[in-house]
TORPA-4810 file (N, C-alpha, C, O; in nm, 3 decimals):
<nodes>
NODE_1_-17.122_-7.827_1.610_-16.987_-7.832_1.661_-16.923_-7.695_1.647_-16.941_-7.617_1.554_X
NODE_2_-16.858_-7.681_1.735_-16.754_-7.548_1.777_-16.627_-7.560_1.726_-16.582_-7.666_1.770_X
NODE_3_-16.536_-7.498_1.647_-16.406_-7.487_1.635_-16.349_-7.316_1.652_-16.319_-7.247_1.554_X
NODE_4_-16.343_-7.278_1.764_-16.282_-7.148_1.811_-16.172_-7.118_1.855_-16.144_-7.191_1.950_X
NODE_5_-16.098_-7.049_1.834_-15.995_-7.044_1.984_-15.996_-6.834_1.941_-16.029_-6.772_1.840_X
NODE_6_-15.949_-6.794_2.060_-15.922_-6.679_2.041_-15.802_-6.650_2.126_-15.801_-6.710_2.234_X
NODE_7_-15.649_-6.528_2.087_-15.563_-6.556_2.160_-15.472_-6.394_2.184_-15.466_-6.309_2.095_X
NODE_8_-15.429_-6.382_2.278_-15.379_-6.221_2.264_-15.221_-6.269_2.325_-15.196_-6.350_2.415_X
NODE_9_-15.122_-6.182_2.236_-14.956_-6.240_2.250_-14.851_-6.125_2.146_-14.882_-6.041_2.062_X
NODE_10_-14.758_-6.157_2.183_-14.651_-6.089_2.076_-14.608_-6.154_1.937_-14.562_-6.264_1.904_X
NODE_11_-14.639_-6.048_1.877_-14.544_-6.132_1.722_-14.420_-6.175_1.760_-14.347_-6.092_1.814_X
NODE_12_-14.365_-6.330_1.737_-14.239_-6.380_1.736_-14.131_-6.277_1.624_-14.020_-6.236_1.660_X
NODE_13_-14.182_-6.256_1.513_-14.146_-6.199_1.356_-14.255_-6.094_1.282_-14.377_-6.104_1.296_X
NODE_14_-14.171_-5.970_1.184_-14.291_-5.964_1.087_-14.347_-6.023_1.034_-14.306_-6.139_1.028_X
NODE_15_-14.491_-5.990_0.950_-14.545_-6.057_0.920_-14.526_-6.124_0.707_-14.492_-6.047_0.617_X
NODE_16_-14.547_-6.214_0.694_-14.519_-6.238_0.568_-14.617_-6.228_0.508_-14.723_-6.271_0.555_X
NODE_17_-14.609_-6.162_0.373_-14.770_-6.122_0.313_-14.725_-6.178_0.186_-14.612_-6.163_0.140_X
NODE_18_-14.837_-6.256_0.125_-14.815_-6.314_-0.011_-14.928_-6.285_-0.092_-15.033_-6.251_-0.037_X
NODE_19_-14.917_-6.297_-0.267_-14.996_-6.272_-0.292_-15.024_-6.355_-0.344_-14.915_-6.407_-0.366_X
NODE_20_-15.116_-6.433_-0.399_-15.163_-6.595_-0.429_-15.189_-6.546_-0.595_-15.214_-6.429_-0.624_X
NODE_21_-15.178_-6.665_-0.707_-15.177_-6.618_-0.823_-15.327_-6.586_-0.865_-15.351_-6.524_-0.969_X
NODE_22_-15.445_-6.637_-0.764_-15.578_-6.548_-0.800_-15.616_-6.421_-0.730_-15.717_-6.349_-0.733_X
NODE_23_-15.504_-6.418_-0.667_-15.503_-6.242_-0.656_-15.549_-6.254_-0.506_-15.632_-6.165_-0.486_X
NODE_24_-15.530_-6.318_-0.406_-15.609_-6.357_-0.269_-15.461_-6.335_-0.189_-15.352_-6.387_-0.209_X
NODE_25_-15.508_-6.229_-0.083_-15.367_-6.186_0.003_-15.348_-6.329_0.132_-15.432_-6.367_0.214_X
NODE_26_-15.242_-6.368_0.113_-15.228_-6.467_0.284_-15.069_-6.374_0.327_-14.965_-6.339_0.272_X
NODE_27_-15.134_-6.368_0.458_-15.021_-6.335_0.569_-14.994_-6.459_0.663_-15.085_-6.538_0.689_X
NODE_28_-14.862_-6.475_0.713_-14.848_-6.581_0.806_-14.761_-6.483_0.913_-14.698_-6.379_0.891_X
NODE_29_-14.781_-6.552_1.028_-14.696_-6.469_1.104_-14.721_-6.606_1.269_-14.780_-6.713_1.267_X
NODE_30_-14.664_-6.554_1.358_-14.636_-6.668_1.487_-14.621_-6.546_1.597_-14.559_-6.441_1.595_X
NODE_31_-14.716_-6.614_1.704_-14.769_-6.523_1.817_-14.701_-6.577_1.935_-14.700_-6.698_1.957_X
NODE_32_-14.651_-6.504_2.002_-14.581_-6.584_2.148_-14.689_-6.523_2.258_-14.710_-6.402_2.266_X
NODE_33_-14.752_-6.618_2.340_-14.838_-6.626_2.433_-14.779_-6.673_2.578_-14.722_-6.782_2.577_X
NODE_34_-14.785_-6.611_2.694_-14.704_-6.654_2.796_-14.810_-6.677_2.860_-14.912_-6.608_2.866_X
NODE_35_-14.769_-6.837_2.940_-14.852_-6.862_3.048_-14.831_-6.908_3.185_-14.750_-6.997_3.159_X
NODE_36_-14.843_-6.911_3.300_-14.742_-6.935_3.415_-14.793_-7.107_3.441_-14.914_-7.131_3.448_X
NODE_37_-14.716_-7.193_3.451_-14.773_-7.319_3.488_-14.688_-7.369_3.591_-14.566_-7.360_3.578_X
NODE_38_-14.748_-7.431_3.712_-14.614_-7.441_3.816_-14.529_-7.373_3.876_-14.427_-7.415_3.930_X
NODE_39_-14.589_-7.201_3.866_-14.545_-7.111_3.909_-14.444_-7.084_3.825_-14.370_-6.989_3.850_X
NODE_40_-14.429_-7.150_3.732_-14.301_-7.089_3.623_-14.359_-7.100_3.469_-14.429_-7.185_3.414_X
NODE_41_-14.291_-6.960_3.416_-14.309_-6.951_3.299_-14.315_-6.984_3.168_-14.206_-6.989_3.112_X
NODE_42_-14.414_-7.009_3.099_-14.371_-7.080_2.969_-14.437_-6.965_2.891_-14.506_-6.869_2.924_X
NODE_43_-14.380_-7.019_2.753_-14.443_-7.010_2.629_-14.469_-7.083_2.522_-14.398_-7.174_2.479_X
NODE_44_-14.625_-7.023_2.453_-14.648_-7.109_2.336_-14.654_-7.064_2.258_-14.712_-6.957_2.275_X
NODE_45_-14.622_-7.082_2.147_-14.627_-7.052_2.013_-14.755_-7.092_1.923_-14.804_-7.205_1.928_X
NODE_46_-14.797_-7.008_1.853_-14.920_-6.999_1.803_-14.901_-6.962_1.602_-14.909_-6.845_1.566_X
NODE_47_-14.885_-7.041_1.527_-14.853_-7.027_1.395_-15.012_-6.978_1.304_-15.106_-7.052_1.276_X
NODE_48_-15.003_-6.890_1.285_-15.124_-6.838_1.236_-15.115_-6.791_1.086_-15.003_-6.770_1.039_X
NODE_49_-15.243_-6.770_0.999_-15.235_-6.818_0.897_-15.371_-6.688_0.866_-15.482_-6.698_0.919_X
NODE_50_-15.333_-6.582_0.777_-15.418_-6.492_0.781_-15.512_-6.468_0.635_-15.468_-6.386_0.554_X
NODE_51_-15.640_-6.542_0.606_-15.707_-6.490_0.482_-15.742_-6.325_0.474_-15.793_-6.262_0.566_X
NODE_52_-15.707_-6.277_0.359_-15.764_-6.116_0.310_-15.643_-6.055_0.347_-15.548_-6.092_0.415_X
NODE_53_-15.669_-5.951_0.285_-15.566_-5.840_0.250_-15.606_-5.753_0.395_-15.718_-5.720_0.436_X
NODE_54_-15.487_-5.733_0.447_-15.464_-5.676_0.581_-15.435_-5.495_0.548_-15.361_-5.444_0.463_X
NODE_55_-15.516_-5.434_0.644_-15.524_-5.306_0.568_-15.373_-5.178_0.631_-15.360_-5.147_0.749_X
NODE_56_-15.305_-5.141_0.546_-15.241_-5.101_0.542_-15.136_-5.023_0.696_-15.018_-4.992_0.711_X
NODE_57_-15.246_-5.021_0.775_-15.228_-4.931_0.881_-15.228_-5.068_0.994_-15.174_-5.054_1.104_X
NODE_58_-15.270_-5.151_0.970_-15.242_-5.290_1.034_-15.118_-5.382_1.083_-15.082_-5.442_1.185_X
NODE_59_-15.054_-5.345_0.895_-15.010_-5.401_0.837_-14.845_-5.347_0.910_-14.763_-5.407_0.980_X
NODE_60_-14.852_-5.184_0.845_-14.775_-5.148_0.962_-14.733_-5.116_1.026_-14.631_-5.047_1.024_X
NODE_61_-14.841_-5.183_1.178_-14.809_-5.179_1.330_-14.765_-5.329_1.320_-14.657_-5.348_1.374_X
NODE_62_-14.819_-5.431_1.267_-14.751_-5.561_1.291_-14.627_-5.608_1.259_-14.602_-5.695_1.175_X
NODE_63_-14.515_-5.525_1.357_-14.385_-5.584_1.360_-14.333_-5.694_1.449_-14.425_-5.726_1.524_X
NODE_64_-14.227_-5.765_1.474_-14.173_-5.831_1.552_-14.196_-5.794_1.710_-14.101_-5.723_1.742_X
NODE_65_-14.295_-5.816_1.835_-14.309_-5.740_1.932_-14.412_-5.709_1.942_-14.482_-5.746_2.036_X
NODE_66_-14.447_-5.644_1.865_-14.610_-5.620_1.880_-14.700_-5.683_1.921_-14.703_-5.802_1.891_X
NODE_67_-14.830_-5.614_2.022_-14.932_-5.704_2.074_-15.038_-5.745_1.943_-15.086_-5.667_1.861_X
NODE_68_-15.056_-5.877_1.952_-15.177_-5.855_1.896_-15.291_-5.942_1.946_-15.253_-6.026_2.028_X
NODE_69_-15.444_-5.947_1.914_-15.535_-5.969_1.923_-15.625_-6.083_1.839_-15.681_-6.026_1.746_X
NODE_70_-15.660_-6.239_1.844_-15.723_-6.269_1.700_-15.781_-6.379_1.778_-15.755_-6.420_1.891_X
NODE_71_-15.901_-6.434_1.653_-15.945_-6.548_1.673_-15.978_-6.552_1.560_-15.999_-6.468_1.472_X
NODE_72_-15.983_-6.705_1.571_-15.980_-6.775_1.447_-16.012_-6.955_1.463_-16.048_-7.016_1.564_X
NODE_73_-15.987_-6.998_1.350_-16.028_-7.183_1.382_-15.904_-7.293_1.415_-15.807_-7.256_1.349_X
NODE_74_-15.882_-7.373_1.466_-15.777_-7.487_1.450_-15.753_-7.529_1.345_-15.864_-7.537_1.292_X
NODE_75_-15.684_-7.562_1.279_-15.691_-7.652_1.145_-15.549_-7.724_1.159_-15.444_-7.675_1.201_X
NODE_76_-15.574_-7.865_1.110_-15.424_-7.908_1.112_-15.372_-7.954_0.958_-15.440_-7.950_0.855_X
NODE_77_-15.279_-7.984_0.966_-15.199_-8.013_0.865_-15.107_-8.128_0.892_-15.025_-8.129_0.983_X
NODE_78_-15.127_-8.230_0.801_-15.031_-8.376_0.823_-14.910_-8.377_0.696_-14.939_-8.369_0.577_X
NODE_79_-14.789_-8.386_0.742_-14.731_-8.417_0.675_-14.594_-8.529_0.723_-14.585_-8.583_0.833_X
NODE_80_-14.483_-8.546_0.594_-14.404_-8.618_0.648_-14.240_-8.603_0.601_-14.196_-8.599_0.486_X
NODE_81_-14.157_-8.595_0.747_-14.053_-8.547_0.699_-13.960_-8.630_0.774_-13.968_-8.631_0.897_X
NODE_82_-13.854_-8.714_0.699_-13.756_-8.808_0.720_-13.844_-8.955_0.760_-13.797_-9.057_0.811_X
NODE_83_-13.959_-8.935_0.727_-13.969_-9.068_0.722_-14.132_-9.055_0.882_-14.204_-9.151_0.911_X
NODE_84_-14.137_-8.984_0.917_-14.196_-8.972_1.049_-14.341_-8.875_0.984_-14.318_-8.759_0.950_X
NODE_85_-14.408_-8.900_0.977_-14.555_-8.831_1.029_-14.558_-8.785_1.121_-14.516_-8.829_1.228_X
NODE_86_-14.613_-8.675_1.095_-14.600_-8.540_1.179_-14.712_-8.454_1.162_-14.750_-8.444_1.045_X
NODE_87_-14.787_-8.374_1.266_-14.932_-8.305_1.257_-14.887_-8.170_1.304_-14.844_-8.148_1.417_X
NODE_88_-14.902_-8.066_1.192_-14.880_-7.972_1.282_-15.010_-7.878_1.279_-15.077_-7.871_1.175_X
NODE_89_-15.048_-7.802_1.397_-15.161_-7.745_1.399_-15.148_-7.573_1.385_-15.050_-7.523_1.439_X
NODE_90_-15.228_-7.497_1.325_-15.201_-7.376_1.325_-15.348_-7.305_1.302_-15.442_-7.362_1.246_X
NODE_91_-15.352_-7.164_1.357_-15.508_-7.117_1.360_-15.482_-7.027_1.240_-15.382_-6.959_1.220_X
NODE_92_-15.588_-7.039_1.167_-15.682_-6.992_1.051_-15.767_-6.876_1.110_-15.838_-6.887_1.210_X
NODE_93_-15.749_-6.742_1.023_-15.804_-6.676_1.028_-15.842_-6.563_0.899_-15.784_-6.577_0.791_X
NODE_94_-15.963_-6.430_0.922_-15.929_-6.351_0.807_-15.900_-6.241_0.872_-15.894_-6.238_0.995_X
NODE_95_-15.875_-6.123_0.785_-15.789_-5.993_0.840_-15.923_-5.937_0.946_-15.923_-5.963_1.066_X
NODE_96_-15.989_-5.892_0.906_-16.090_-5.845_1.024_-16.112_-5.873_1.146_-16.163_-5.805_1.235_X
NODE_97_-16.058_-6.011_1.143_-16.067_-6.128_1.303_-15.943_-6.076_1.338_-15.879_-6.167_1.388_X
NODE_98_-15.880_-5.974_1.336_-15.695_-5.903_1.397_-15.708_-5.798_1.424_-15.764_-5.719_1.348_X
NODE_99_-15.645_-5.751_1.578_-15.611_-5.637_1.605_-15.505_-5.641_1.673_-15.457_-5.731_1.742_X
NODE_100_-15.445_-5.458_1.632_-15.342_-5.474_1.666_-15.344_-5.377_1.827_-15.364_-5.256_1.823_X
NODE_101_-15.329_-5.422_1.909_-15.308_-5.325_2.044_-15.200_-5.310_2.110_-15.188_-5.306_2.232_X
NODE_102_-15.092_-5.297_2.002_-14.957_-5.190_2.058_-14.976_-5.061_2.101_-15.047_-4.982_2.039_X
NODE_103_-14.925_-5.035_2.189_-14.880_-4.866_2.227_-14.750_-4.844_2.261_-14.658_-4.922_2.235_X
NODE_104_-14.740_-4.745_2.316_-14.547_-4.695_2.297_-14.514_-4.759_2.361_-14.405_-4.795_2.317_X
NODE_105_-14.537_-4.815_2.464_-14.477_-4.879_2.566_-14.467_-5.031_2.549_-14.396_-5.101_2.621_X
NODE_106_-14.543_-5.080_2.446_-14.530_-5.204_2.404_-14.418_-5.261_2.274_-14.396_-5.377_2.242_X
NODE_107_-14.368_-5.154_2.227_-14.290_-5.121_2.087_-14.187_-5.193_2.131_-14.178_-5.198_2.254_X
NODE_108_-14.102_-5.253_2.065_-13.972_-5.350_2.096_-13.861_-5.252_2.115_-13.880_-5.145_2.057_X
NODE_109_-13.757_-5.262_2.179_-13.657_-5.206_2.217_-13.598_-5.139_2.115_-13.563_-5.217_2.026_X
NODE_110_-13.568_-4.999_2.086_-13.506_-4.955_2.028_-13.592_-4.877_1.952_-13.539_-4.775_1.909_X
NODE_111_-13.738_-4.899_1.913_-13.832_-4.867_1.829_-13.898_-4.833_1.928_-13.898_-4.885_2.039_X
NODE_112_-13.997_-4.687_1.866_-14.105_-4.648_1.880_-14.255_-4.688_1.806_-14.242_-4.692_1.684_X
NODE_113_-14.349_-4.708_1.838_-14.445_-4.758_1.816_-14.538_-4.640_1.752_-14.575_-4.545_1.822_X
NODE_114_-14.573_-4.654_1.615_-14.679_-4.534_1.634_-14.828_-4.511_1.724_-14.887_-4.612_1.764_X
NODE_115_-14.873_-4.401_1.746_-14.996_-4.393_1.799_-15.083_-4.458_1.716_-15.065_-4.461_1.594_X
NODE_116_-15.175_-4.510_1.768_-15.292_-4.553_1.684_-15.402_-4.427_1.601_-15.461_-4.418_1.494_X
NODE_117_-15.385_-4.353_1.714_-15.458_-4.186_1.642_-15.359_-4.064_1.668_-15.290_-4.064_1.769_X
NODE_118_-15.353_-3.969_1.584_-15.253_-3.874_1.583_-15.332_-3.768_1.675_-15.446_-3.723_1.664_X
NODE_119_-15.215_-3.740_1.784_-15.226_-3.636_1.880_-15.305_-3.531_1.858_-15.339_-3.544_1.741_X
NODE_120_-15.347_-3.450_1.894_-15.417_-3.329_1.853_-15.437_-3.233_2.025_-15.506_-3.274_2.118_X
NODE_121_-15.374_-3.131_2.027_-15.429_-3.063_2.179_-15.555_-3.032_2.190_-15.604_-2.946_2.117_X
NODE_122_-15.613_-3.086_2.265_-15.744_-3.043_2.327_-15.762_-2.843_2.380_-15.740_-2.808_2.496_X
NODE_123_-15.784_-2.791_2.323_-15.872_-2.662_2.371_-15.974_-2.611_2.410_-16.045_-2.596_2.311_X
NODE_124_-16.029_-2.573_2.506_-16.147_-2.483_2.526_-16.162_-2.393_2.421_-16.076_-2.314_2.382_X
NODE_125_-16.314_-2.411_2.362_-16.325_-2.302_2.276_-16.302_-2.129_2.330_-16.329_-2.097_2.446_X
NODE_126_-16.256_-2.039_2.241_-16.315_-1.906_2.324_-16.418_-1.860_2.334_-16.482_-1.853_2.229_X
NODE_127_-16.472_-1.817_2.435_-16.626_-1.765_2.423_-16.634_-1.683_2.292_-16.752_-1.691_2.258_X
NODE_128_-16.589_-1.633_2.230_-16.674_-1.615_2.107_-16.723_-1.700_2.016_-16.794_-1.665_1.922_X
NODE_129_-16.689_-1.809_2.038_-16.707_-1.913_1.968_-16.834_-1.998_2.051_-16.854_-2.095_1.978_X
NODE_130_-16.894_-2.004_2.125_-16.967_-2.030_2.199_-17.028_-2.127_2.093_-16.989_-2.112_1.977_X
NODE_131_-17.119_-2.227_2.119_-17.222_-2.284_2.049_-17.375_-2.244_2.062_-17.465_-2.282_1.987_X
NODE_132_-17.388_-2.152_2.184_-17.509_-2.166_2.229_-17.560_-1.978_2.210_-17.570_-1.938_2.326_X
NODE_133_-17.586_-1.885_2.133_-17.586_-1.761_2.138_-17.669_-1.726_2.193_-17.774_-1.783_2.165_X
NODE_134_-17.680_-1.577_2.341_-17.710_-1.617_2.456_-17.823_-1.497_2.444_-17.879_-1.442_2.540_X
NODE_135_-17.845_-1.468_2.303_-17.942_-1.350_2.261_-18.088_-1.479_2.208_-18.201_-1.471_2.160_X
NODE_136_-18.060_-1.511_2.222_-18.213_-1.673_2.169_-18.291_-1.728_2.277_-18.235_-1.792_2.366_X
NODE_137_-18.391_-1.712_2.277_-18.510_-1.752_2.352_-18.465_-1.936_2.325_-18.449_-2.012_2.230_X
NODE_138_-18.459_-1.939_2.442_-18.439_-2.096_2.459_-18.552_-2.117_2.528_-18.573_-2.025_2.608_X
NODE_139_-18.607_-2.174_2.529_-18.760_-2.275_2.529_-18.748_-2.377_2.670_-18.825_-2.470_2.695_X
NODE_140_-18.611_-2.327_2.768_-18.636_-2.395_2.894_-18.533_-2.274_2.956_-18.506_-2.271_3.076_X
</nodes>
């Protein structure tokens, strides 16, 4: 048997990071996923539930807005409130099963998004710098 789903959407919220008293990181956080049905728009909400310590640079790009990337399992949860049974379902995952694929243009209003890698200008070396020194018997 299969229990998969995999899902790409915006964080509703930051993310909440806890630390469990045996020392085990959980993040929770809720993904908004848009889908067109009937030619009109919806959304779903996706309550996700993150095992392992999320690594720092992950951690934070995942603001309110942000794209992100995951898969993970279904799992539900029964409980009962005013008297009514109630199932709510939410995907299970660990930090490695997450990415984050914001760019500037995805950053929420008002905020800039960092780069994922820091800029650097591209140069042509100068020929003195050559790699190839043009005094060597090259063999073709």
């Amino acid at each position: 048997m299969l229990n998969s789903i995999s899902i790409a959407g915006r964080l509703g919220r930051d993310v909440e990071e806890k630390l469990l008293p045996g020392g085990t990181t959980l993040n929770k956080l809720a993904v908004a996923v848009d889908d067109y049905r009937n030619k009109e728009k919806v959304t779903d909400w996706f309550y996700v539930t993150i095992w392992g310590e999320l690594p720092k640079f992950k951690l934070d790009a995942m603001r309110k807005g942000a794209t992100v990337m995951l898969k993970g399992k279904m799992i539900s949860r029964q409980y009962e409130k005013d008297g009514v049974k109630i199932t709510a379902w939410e995907i299970e995952t660990r930090a490695f099963d997450v990415s984050v694929v914001t760019s500037r243009e995805d950053a929420p209003q008002g905020q800039q998004a960092k780069p994922r890698y820091p800029e650097q200008p591209q140069q042509a070396p100068a020929a003195s710098e050559s790699f190839i020194d043009a005094s060597e018997n090259l063999p073709f």
